[in-house]
C-alpha positions as CSV (number, residue, x, y, z in Angstrom):
1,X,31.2,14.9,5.9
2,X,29.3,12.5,3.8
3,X,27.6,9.4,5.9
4,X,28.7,5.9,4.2
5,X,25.7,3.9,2.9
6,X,27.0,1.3,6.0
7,X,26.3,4.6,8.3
8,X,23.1,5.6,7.2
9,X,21.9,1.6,7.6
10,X,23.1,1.9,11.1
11,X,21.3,5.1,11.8
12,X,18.3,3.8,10.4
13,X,18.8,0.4,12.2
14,X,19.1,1.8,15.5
15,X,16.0,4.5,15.2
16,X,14.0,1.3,14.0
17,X,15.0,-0.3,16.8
18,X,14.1,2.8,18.9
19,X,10.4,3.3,17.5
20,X,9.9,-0.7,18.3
21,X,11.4,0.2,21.7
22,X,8.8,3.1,21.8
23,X,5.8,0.9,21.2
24,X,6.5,-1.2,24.4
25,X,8.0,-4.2,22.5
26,X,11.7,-6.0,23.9
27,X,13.5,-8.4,21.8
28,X,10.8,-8.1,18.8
29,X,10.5,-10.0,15.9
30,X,12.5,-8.3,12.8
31,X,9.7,-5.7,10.7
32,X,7.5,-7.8,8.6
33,X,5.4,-6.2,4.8
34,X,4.7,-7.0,1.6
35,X,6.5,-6.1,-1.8
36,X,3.0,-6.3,-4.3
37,X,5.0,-6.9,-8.0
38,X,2.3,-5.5,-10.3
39,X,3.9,-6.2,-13.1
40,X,3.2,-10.1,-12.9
41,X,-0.2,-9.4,-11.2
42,X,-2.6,-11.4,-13.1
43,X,-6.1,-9.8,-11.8
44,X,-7.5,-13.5,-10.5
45,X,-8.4,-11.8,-7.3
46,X,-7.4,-14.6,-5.2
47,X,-5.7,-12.0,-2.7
48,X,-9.5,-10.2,-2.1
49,X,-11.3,-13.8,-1.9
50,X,-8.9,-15.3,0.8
51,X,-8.6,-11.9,2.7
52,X,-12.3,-12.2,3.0
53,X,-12.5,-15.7,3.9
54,X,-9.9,-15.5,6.5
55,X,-10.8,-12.3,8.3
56,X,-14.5,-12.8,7.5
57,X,-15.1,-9.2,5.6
58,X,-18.6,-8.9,4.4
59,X,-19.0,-8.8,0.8
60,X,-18.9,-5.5,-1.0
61,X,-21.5,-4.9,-3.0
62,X,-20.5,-6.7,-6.1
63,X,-21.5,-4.1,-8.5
64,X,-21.0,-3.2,-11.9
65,X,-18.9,0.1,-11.8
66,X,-18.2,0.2,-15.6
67,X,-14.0,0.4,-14.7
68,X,-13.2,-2.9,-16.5
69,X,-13.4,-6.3,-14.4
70,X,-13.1,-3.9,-11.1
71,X,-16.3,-4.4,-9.3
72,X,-15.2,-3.3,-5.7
73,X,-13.8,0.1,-6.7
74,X,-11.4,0.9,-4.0
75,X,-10.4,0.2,-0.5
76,X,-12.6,0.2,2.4
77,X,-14.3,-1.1,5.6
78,X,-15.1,-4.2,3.6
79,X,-12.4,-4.7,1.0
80,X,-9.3,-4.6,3.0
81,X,-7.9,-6.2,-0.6
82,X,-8.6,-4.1,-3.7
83,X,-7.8,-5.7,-7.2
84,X,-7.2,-2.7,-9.5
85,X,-7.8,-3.1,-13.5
86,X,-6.7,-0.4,-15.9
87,X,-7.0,0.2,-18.9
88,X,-4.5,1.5,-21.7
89,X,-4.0,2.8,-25.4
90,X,-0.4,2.5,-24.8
91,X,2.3,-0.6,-26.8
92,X,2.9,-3.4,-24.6
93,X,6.7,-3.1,-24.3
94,X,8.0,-6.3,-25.9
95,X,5.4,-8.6,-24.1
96,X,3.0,-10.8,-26.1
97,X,-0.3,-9.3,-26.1
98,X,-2.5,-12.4,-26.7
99,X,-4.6,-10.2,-29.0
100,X,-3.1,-10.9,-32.8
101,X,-3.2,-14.3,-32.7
102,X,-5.4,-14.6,-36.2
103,X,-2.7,-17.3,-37.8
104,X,-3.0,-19.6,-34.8
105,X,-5.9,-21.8,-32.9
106,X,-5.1,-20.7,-29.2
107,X,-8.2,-22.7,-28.1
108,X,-6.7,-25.9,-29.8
109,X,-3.3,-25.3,-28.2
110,X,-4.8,-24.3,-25.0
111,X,-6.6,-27.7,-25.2
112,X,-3.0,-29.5,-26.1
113,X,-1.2,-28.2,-23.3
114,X,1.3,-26.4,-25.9
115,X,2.8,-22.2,-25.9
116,X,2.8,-21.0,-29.5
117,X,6.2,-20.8,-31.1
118,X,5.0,-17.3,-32.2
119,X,7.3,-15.5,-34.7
120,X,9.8,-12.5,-33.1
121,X,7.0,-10.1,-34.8
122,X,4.6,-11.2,-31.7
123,X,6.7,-10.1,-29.1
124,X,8.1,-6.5,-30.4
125,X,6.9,-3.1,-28.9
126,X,3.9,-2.1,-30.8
127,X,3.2,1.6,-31.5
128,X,-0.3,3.2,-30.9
129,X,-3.1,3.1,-33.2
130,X,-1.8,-0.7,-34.3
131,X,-4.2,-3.6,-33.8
132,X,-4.4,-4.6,-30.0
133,X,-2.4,-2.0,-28.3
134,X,-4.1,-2.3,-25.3
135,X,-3.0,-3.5,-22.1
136,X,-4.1,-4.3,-19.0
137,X,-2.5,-2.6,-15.8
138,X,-3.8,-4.8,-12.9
139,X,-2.7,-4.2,-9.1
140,X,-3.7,-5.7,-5.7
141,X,-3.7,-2.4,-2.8
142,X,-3.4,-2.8,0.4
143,X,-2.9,-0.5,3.6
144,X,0.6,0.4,3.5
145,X,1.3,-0.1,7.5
146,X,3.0,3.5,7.2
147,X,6.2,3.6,9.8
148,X,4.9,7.0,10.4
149,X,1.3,5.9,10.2
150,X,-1.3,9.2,11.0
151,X,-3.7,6.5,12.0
152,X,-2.0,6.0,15.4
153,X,-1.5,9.8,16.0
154,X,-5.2,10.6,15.9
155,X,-6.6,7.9,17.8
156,X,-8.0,8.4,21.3
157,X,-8.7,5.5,22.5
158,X,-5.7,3.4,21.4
159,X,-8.1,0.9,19.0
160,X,-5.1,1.6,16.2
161,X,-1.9,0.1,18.0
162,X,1.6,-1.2,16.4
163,X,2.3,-4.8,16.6
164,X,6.0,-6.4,17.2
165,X,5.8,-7.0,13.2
166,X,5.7,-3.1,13.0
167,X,2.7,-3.7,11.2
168,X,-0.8,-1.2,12.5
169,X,-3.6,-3.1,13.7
170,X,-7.7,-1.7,14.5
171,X,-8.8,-3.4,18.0
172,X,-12.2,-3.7,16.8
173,X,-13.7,-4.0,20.3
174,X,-11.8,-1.1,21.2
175,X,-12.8,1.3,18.4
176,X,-15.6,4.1,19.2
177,X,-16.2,5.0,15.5
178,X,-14.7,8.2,16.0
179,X,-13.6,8.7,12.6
180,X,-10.5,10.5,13.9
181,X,-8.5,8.2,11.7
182,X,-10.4,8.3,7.6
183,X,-9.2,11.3,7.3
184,X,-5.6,10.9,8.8
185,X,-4.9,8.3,6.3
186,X,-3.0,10.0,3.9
187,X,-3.9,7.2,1.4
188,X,-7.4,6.4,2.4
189,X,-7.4,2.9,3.2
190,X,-9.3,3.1,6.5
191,X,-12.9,3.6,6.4
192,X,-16.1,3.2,8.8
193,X,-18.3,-0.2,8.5
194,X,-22.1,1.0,7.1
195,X,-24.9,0.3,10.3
196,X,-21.4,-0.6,12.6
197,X,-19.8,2.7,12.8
198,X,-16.1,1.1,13.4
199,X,-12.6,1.3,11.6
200,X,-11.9,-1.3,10.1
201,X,-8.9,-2.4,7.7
202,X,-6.2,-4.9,6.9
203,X,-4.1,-5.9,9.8
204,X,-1.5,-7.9,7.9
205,X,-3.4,-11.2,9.0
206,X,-1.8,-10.6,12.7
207,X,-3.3,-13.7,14.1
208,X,-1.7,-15.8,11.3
209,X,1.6,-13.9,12.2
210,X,1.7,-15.0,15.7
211,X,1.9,-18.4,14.8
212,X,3.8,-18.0,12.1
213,X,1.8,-18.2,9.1
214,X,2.0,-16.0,5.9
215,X,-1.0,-13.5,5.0
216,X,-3.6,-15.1,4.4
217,X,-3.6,-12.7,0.4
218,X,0.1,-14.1,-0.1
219,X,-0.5,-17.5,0.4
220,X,-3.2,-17.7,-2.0
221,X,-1.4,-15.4,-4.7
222,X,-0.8,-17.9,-7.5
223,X,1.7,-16.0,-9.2
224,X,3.9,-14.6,-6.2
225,X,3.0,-10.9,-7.0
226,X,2.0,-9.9,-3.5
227,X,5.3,-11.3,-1.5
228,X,5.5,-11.5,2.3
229,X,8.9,-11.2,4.0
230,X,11.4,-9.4,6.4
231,X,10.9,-6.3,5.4
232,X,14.9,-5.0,4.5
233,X,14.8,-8.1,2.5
234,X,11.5,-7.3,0.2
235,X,13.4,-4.5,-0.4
236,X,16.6,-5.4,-1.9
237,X,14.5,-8.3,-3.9
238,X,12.3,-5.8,-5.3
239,X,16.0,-3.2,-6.3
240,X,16.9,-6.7,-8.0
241,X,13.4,-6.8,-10.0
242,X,13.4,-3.3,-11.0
243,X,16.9,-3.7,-12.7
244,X,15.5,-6.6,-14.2
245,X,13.0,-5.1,-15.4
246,X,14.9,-2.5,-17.4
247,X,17.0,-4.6,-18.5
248,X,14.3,-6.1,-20.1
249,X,12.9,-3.1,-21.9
250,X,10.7,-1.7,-19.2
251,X,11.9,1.3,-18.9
252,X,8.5,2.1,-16.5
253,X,9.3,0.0,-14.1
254,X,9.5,2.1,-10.4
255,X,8.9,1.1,-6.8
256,X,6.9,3.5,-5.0
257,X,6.6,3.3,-0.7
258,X,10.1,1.6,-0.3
259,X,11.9,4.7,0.6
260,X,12.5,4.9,4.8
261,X,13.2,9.0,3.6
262,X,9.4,9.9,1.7
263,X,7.1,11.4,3.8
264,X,5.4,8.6,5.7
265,X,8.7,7.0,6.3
266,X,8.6,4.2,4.6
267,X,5.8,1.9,3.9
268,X,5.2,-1.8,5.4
269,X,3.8,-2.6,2.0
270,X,5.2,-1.4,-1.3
271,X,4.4,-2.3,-4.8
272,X,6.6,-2.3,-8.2
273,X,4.6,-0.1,-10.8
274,X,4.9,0.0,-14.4
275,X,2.9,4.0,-14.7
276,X,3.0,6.5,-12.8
277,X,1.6,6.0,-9.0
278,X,-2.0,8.6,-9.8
279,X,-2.5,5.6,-12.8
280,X,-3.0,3.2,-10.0
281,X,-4.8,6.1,-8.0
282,X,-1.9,6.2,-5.3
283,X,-1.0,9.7,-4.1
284,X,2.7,10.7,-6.3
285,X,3.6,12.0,-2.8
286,X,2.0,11.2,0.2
287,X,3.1,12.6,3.5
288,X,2.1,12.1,7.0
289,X,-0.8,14.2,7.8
290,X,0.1,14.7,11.5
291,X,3.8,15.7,10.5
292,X,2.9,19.7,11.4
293,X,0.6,19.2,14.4
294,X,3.3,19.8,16.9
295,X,4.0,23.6,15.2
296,X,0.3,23.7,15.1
297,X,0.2,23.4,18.8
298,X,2.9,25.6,19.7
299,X,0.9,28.4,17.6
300,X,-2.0,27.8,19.4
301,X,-0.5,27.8,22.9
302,X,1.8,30.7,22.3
303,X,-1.7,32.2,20.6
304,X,-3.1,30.9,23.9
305,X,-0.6,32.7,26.1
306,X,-1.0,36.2,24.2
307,X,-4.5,36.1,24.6
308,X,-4.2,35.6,28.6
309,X,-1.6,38.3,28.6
310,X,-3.4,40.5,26.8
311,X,-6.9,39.7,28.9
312,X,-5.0,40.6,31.9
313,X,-3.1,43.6,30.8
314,X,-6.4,45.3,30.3
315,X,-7.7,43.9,33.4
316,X,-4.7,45.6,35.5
317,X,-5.3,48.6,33.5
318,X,-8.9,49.5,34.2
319,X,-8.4,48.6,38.3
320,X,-5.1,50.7,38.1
């Protein structure tokens, strides 16, 4: 018999409830994430700026990397932040490019305060190998605060810990540099700080929560493409987007981590795509990386066990 979409919400409601249970939290908070719209993403790197102000990450290098405007390359000990900028030879899908504008003087309406009236010509699909058919594909990552998050598994000192938010959190002062947990992660946020030797990573500005402040990343966002909410709620929002989005001609449009059934059970922070997920160099699939350690264990007891037997068959065999 089929469960009714009201079913399955219970299900999932009470085994939510049960995890939160798990981690040693009573009458907790309902789960807290982010919903990161890429689409309306405008690459200012505000998000990266007031993550590193607030939770006083070093600076990362600041080099040239030769990948477009992208100078901090990917995730890490000291870009808990990461503005992504790709580039494409693909049409625009209806949206003005900003590129043949050779009939108008942008600067002079820029200076006026005035949008062109452009003609209908300006805002059709164009088709490869026309004049400006690039685009820019720009995307703020972030640790996803996995529900099944590997992280917590590994560690054996309990640094990594889930907060009433359901959001995962490094105790820095806990953390012995291990390591257990880079390669856990089966998306590669965490990392190890150079001459410290810790984890370190975003922690969904936790302090900020407490109090009951937004993320430190969303409140700076000037365009409302990283959004921070109840989690259930991010999710129907972004369903809405996604439709409107089609409907719109953007026929790319996906979310990607808002499934509760993929293979880390649902992320705390999921993103609307217009590409595939490898174009934004997110795993197509990821899956918990700890999901087959408890078979792996009963193979290597039950190994264990036939060993000893065997051991002490022989022994009783050479006194006998």
């Amino acid at each position: 018999m089929t469960a009714t979409h009201d079913e399955r919400a219970l299900r999932h409601d009470a085994a939510r409830d049960a995890r939160e249970r798990a981690d040693g939290h009573r009458d907790h908070p309902p789960r807290m994430g982010f919903f990161t719209d890429t689409s309306v993403c405008i690459g200012c790197k505000a998000c990266e700026v007031a993550c590193k102000e607030w939770n006083h990450v070093p600076e990362d290098g600041l080099n040239f990397t030769g990948m477009s405007y992208d100078n901090s390359e990917g995730l890490g000990a000291d870009t808990w932040r990461h503005v992504a900028f790709i580039e494409q030879r693909k049409p625009l899908a209806g949206q003005i490019s900003g590129v043949q504008h050779d009939d108008i003087d942008v600067f002079a309406l820029a200076r006026a305060g005035v949008r062109p009236d452009l003609p209908s010509t300006h805002t059709a699909a164009m088709t490869p190998g026309e004049p400006g058919d690039l685009r820019w594909l720009m995307a703020s990552d972030v640790c996803k605060h996995c529900t099944h998050a590997a992280c917590l598994d590994v560690c054996p000192t309990g640094a990594l810990f889930r907060t009433e938010f359901g959001t995962v959190v490094v105790q820095e002062d806990v953390c012995n540099g291990c390591g257990y947990c880079i390669p856990a992660c089966p998306y590669g946020v965490i990392d190890q700080r150079e001459n410290d030797g810790r984890a370190w990573k975003c922690t969904l500005c936790y302090d900020r929560l407490q109090v009951g402040m937004e993320p430190a990343c969303a409140k700076a966002c000037p365009t409302d493409s990283i959004q921070f909410g109840v989690l259930d709620e991010l999710r129907e929002r972004a369903a809405q987007r996604v439709e409107s989005l089609h409907e719109a001609g953007v026929a790319d449009a996906r979310l990607y981590g808002e499934k509760p059934t993929d293979g880390v059970g649902g992320d705390g922070a999921f993103f609307l795509l217009v590409d595939e997920p490898e174009v934004y160099g997110l795993p197509p699939d990821p899956i918990v990386t700890t999901r087959d350690l408890p078979a792996m264990w009963a193979h290597t007891a039950a190994a264990a066990v036939t060993l000893i037997a065997a051991a002490l068959a022989a022994f009783a065999g050479r006194r006998s």
